[in-house]
Each structure stands twice: as structure tokens, then as C-alpha cells.
N, C-alpha and C positions, 0 to 999 in steps of 0.2 A: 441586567448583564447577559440573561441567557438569549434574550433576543439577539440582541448585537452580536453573538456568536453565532446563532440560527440565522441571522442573513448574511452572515460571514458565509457561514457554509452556502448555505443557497446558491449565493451569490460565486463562489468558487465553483462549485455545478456545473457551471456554465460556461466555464473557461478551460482553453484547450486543454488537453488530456491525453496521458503518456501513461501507457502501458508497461509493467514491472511483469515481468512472466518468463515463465521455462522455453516459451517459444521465442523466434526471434522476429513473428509478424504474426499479423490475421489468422486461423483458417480458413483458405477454402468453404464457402457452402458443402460443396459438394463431398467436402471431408469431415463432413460433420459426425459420422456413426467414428469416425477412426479419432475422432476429437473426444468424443464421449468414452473410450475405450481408455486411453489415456489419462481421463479425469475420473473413469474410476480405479487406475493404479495411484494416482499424487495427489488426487485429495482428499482431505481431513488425515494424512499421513506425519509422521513424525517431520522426515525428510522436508518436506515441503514449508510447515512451518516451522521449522529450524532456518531453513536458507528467509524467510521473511522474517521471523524474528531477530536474525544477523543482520538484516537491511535496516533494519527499524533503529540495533542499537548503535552501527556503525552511523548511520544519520544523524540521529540525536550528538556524538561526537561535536556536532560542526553547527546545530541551531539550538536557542530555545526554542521550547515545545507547549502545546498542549495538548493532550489528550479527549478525546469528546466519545464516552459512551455509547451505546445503543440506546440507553436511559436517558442521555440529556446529561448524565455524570460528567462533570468536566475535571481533567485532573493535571498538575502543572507541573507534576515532578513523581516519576512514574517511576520505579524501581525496577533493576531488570529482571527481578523475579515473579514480580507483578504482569511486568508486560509479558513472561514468557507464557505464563496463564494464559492471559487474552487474547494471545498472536493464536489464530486458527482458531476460536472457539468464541468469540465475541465481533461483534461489528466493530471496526476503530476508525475516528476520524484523527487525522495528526495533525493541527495545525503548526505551522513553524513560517517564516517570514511571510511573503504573499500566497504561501501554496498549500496545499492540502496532501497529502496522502492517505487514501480512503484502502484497508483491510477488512474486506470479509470475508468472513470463515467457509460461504458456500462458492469461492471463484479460485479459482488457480491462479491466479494473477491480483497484485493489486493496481492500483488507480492515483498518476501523481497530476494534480489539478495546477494551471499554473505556476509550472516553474518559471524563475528567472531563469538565463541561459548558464549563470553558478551554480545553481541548482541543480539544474539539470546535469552541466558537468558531471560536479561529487556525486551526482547519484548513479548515471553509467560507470562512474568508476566504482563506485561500492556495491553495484549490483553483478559487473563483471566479476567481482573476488567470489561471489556467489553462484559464477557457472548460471546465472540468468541474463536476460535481453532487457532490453528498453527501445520499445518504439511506440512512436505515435498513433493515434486512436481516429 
């Protein structure tokens, strides 16, 4: 079974990728030191993963889930006290119908692999309640 999740993910890897972030696009190259400056006011901060943690449980609203560890842990029914732990301080993979949403603790942003265009939908709209963006990677 852990295989067939481990080429699920892989395999999600590689398919388009949407951007969940405080910004509303790219930086700049050339804005890179002001990029850095930024990322060390909002990350590993409360604020930051509170607005990801709100994504995570407003989302789960609308699919079943699984959760995939940094360990290989996979877990199918996540509590949100559980998950508030994890959001910001652990790797998370989420899987939920064909897509992925990838959280880690060292980026300011997280990563939604293969949305449908539903998907995608609910997810600008549950990300705008968070005063965050969604664009494309």
C-alpha cells in the first residue's frame, strides 16, 4: 500500500502546480534580498501558520483526505488539533481527489499539485477568506 501512495505522490510531482502564498505572483530575481527580508518577518510565525492551518481545515470541509508524513506516516482522519501541531512544523502531503497539497514548514507558501478546475475554484475562494493569493507555478 505504501508504494501505490509513494507513486501517487511522485507521480502528482509532476503535474501542474499552484502556488498558495501571501504574495499574489513570483518575485522578481532581482528582488530577492527584499524577498528574504519578508521571509524573515512570516516565517515559522504564528500568523502564518494559522492562515495555512485555516486552509487546510476549510478544505478538508469539501474532500476526503489523507494525510502523508515526513515519515511515510499516513493518516486518514486528522483531528484539527492534530493537524494544528503539524501545520508549520512538520512536512505534509494532503492528498484528496486527484490533487496534492504539499506543506512545509521551511517555505512561505504552500504547493496544490493538480487541481481540477473545482478544486481549484474552492480553493481561491478559501484562500481569499485568508487574505492570501493563488497563482500558478
Amino acid at each position: 500500500m505504501q508504494d501505490m501512495i509513494d507513486e501517487k505522490i511522485e507521480s502528482l510531482l509532476e503535474t501542474r502546480c499552484w502556488i498558495i502564498d501571501i504574495l499574489p505572483m513570483r518575485v522578481p530575481k532581482d528582488k530577492a534580498r527584499e524577498y528574504n527580508e519578508l521571509e524573515k518577518v512570516y516565517l515559522h510565525t504564528e500568523e502564518l501558520n494559522c492562515k495555512f492551518f485555516n486552509v487546510l481545515m476549510k478544505l478538508i470541509c469539501y474532500y476526503d483526505y489523507k494525510v502523508v508524513l515526513s515519515d511515510g506516516e499516513e493518516i486518514d482522519d486528522l483531528s484539527a488539533e492534530k493537524l494544528k501541531k503539524h501545520v508549520g512544523h512538520r512536512y505534509l502531503q494532503i492528498l484528496f481527489e486527484d490533487a496534492m497539497l504539499v506543506s512545509d514548514p521551511d517555505d512561505m507558501y504552500m504547493s496544490l499539485f493538480n487541481p481540477s478546475d473545482r478544486v481549484l475554484e474552492i480553493e481561491k475562494a478559501i484562500v481569499a477568506t485568508e487574505g492570501m493569493c493563488v497563482w500558478e507555478s
